[in-house]
DOVOPA-121801 format. One line per field, with one value per residue: residue in three letters; x, y, z of N, C-alpha, C, O, CB in turn. Coordinates in Angstrom, 1 decimal. Glycine has a CB too. Layout:
N
resn c(ALA_...);
n.X c(X_...);
n.Y c(Y_...);
n.Z c(Z_...);
ca.X c(X_...);
ca.Y c(Y_...);
ca.Z c(Z_...);
c.X c(X_...);
c.Y c(Y_...);
c.Z c(Z_...);
o.X c(X_...);
o.Y c(Y_...);
o.Z c(Z_...);
cb.X c(X_...);
cb.Y c(Y_...);
cb.Z c(Z_...);
//
This chain:
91
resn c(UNK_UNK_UNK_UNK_UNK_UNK_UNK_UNK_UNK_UNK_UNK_UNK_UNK_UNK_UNK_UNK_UNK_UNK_UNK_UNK_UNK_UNK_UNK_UNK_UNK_UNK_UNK_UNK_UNK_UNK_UNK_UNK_UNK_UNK_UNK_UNK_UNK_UNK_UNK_UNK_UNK_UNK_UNK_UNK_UNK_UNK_UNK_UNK_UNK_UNK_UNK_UNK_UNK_UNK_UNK_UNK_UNK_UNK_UNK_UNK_UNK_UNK_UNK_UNK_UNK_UNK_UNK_UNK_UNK_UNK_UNK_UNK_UNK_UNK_UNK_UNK_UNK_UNK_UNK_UNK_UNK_UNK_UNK_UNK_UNK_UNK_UNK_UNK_UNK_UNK_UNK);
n.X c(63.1_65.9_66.3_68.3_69.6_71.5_72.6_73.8_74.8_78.4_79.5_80.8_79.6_80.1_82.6_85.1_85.7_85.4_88.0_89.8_89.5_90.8_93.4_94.0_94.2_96.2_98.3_98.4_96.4_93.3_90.2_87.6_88.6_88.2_86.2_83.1_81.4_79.1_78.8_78.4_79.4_79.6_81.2_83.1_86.0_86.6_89.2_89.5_88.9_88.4_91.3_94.5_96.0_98.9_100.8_102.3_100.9_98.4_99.0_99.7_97.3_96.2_97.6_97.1_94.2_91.2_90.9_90.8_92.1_91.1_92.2_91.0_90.6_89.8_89.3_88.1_87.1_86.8_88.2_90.4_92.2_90.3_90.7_89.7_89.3_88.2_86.8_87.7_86.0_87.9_86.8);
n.Y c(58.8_60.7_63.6_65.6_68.3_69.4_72.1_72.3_69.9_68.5_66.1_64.2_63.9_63.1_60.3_61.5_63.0_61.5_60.1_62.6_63.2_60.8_60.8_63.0_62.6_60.4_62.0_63.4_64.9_65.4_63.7_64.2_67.0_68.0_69.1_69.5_71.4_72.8_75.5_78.9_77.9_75.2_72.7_73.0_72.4_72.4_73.0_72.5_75.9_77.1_76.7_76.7_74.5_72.8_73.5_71.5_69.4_69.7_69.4_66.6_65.5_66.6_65.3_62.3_62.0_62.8_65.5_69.5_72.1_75.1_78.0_79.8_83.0_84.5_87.3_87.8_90.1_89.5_87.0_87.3_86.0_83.7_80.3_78.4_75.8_75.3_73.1_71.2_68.7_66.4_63.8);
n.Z c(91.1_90.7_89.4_87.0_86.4_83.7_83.4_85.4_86.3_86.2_85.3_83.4_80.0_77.2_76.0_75.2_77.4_79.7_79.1_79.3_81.4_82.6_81.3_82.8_85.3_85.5_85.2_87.7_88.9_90.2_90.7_91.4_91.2_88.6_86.2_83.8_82.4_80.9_78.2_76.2_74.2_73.5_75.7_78.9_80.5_83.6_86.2_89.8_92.0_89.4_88.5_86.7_84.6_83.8_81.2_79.6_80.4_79.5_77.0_76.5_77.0_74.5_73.0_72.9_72.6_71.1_71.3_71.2_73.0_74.1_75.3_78.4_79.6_82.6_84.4_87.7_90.4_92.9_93.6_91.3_89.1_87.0_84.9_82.8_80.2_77.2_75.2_72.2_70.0_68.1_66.9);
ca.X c(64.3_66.0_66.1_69.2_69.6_72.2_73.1_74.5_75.9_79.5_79.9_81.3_78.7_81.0_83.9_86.3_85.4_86.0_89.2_90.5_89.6_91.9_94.6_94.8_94.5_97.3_99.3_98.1_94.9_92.3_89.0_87.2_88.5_87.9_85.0_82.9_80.5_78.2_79.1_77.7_80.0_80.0_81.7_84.3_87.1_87.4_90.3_89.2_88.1_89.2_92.9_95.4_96.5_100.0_100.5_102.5_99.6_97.4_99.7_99.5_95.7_95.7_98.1_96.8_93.0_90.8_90.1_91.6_91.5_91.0_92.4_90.0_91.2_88.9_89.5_87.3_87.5_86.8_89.0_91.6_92.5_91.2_91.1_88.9_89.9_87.3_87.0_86.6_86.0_88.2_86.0);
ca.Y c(59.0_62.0_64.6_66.4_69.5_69.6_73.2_72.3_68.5_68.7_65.0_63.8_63.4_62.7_59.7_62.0_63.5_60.1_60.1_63.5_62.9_59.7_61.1_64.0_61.7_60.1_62.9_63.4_65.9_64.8_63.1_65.4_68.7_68.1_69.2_69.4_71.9_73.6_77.0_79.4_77.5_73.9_72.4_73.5_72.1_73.4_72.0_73.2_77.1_77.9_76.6_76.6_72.8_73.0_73.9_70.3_68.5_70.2_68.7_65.3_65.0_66.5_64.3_61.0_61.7_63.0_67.0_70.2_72.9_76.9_78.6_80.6_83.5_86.2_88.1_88.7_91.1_89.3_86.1_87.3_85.4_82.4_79.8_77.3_75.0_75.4_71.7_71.5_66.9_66.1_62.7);
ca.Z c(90.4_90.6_87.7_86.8_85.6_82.8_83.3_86.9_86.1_85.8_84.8_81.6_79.0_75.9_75.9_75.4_78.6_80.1_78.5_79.2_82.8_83.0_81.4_83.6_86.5_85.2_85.7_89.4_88.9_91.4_89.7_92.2_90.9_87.2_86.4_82.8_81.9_79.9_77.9_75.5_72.8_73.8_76.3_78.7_81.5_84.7_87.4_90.8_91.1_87.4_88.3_85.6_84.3_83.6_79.8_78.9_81.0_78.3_75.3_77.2_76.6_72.8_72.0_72.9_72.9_70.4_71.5_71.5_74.2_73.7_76.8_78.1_80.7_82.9_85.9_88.7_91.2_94.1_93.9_90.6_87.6_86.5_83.7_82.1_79.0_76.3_74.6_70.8_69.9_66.7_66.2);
c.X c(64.8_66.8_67.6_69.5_71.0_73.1_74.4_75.3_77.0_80.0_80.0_80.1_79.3_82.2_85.1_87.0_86.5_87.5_90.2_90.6_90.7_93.1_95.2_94.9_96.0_98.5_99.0_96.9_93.9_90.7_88.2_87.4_88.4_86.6_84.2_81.5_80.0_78.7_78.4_78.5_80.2_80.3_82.8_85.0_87.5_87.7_90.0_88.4_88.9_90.3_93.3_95.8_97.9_99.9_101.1_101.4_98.9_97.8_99.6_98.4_95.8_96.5_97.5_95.0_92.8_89.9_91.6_90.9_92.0_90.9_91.6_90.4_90.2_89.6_88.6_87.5_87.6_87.9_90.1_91.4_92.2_90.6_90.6_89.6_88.1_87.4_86.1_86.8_87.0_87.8_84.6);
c.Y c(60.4_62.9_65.5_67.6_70.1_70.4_73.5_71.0_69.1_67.3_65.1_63.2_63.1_61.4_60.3_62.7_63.1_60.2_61.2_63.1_61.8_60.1_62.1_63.9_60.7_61.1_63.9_64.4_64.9_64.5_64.1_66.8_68.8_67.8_70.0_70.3_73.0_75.2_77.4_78.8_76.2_73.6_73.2_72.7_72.7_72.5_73.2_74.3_77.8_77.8_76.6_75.1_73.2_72.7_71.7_69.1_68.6_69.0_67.6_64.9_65.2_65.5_62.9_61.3_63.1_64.3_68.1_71.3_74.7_77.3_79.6_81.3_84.8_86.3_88.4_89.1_90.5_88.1_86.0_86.5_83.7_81.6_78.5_76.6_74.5_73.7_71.6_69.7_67.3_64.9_63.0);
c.Z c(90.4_89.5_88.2_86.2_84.7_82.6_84.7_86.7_85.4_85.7_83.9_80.7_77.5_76.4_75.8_76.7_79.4_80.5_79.1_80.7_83.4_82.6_82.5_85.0_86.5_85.6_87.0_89.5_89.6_90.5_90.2_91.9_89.4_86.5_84.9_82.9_80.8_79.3_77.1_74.0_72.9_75.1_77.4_80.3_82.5_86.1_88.6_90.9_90.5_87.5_86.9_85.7_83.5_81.7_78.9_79.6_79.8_76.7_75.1_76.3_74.9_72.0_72.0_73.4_71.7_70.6_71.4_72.4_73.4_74.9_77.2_79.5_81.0_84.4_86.4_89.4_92.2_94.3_92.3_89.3_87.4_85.3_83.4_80.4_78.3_75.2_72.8_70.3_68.3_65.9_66.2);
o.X c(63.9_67.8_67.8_69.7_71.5_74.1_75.3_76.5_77.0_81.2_79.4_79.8_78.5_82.9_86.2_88.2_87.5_88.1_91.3_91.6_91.3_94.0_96.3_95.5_96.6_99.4_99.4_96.7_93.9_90.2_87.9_86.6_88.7_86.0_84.6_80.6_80.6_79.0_77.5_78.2_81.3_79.6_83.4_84.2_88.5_87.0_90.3_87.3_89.7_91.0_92.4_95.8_97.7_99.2_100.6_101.1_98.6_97.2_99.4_98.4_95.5_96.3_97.5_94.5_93.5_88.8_92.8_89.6_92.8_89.9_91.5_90.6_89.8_90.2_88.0_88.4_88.6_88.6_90.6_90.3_93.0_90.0_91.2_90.3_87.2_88.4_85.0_88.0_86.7_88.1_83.9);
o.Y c(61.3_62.6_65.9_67.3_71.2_70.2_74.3_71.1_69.8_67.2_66.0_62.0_62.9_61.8_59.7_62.8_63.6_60.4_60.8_62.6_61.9_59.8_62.0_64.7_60.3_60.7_65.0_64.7_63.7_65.3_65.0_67.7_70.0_66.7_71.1_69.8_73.8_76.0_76.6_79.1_75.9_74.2_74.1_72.5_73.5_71.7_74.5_74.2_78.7_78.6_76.4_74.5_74.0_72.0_70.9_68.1_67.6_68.3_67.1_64.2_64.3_65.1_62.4_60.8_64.0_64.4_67.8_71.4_75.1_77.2_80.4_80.6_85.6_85.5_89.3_88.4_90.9_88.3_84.9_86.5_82.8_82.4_77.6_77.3_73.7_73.6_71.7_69.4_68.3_64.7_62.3);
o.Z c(90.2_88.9_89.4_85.1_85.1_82.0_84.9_86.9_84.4_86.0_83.2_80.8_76.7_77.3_76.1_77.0_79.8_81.6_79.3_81.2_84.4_83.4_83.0_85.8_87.5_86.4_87.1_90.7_89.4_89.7_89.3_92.2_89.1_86.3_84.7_83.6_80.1_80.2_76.8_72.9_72.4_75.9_76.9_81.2_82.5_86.7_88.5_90.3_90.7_86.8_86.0_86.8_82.6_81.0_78.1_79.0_79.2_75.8_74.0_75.3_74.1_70.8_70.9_74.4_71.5_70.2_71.5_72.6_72.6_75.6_76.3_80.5_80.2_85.1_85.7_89.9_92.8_95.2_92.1_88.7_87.5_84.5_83.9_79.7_78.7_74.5_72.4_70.3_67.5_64.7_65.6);
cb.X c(64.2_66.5_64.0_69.7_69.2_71.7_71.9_73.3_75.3_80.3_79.5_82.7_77.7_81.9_83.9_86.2_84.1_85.8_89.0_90.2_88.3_91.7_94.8_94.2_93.2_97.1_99.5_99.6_94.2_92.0_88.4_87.6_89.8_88.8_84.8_83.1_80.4_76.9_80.4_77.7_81.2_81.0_81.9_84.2_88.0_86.3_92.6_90.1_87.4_89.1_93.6_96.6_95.2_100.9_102.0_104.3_98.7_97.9_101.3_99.2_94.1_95.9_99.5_98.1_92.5_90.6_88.9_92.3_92.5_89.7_93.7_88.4_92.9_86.5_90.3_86.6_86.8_85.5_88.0_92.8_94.2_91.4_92.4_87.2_91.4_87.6_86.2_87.3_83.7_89.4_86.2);
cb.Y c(58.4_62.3_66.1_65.9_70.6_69.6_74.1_72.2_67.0_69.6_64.1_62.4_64.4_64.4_58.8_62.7_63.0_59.0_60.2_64.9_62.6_58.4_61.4_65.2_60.9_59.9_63.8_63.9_66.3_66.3_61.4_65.2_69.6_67.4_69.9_68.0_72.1_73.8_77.4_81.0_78.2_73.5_71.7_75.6_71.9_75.0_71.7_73.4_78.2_79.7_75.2_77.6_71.7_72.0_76.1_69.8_69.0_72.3_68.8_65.3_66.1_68.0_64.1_60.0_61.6_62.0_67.1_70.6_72.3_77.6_79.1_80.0_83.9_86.3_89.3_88.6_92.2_89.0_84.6_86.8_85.8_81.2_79.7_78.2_73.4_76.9_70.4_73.1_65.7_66.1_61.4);
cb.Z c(89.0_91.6_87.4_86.6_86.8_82.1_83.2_88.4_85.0_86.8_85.1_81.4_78.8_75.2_75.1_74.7_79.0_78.8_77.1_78.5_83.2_82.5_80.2_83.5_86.6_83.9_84.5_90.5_87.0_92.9_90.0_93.2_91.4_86.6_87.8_82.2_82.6_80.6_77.5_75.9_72.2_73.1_75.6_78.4_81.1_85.2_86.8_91.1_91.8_86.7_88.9_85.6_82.9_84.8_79.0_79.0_82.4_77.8_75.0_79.0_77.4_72.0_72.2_74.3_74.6_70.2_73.6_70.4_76.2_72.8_77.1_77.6_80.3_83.1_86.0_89.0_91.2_94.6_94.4_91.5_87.3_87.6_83.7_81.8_79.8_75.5_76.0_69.2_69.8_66.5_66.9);
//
């Protein structure tokens, strides 16, 4: 059986997960570039490498599912600016 290492799985371990992922497939985001991992404060959402999700896409999910997102923005030097969506559950 093979062992996973938690820190590297970018699958959905919460239903909201699930959830956020279908809605944002709903609105044409690729299942494949949405991708769920681990941070120093929970959880966090990252579309592609660290794309931006269009801000009413964002509004989409908090409205009809049960999280909210904390935009979370760095710059690095070698490939520029980008942008993870920090996930806080409200159930």
């Amino acid at each position: 059986m093979e062992s996973r290492n938690p820190k590297f799985d970018t699958t959905p371990v919460h239903p909201v997960e699930d959830k956020v992922k279908l809605l944002l497939g709903l609105k044409g985001y690729s299942f494949k570039e949405l991708k769920f991992k681990y941070c120093s404060d929970g959880r966090i959402l990252q579309h592609g490498y660290w794309q931006s999700i269009d801000w009413d896409d964002i509004m989409y999910v908090q409205e009809n599912c049960d999280v909210r997102f904390t935009i979370v923005n760095w710059e690095d030097e070698d490939t520029g600016f980008l942008t993870g969506y920090r996930m806080h559950y409200t159930s």
